[in-house]
Steps between C-alpha positions, in 0.01 A plus 500: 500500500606201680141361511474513131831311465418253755167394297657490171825330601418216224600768236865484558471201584363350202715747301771358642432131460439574099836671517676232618248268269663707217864487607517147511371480161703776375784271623348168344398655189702790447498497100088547521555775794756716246263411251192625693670796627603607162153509359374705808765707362383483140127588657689800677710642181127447325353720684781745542562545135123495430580829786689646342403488134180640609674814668671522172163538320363727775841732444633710246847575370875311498446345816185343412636285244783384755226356730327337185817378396596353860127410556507238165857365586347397858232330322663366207760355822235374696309298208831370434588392850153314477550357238865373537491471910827281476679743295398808699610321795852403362534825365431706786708222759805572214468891568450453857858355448667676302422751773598291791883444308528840476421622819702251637801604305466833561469428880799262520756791337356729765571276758861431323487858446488580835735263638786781659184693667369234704546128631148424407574499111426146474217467575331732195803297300338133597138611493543673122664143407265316641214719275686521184550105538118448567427799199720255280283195645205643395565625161644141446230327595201735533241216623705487817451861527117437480486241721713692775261804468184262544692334814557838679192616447332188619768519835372852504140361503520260750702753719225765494231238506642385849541853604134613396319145665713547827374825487143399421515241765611736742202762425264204594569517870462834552144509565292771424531836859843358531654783352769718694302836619649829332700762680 
């Protein structure tokens, strides 16, 4: 196993230099990197719709024309989210949070909530404010929702891509018999 590793250590390697290749420009760029990732996920709801409209047709009954129905809304969504990548983007940062103020409401009155049980209360209290306040940030000013996607996911890039070369450049010296014998 080892052997085979040890001659293809270039793979994560080189997987790991495009990583962090694509982090950095997820961080330069990150309004092309939502943009990208959201057709990918156009592509994705294409083919899932296209899925399941196609079970629909292969199925008979009430539940059939559920999967149709879902199958053409994916599709309808996805052509959409082609064609208005900017919109889909704001539109799906806005939900994102929506969701983010009201899961950080609803953990800041448990941790109020819970205030006589324990001495650790605050810290659900100050880390639902915090969420709500960035939830409120975002649906504010969506584009700063985008762009702090893009930048974690380019910081979660370059992490990995580090991880995976190291890694990579690690296989390299093992040469090939090297490996541990079994017991």
């Amino acid at each position: 196993m080892f052997s085979f590793l040890s001659r293809s250590w270039w793979l994560p390697f080189a997987s790991g230099i495009a990583a962090i290749i694509f982090g950095l420009l997820a961080i330069i760029m990150p309004g092309t990197t939502i943009s990208l990732l959201l057709m990918l996920f156009a592509i994705f709801l294409i083919v899932q719709g296209a899925g399941l409209v196609w079970s629909a047709y292969k199925s008979e009954g009430l539940g059939s024309i559920a999967l149709g129905a879902t199958g053409v809304v994916l599709i309808v969504f996805a052509i959409w989210t082609l064609a208005a990548t900017d919109s889909a983007a704001e539109l799906l940062v806005t939900i994102m949070g929506i969701w983010a103020l009201a899961i950080g409401v609803a953990t800041a009155l448990a941790g109020y909530g819970i205030r006589n049980r324990t001495d650790q209360w605050t810290l659900p209290l100050i880390g639902g404010i915090i969420m709500a306040l960035a939830g409120i940030l975002v649906i504010i000013k969506p584009w700063t929702g985008v762009a702090a996607i893009a930048i974690t996911i380019g910081v979660g890039a370059i992490l990995w891509g580090g991880l995976m070369a190291s890694i990579g450049w690690s296989l390299k010296s093992i040469l090939p018999g090297d490996e541990a014998p079994r017991k």
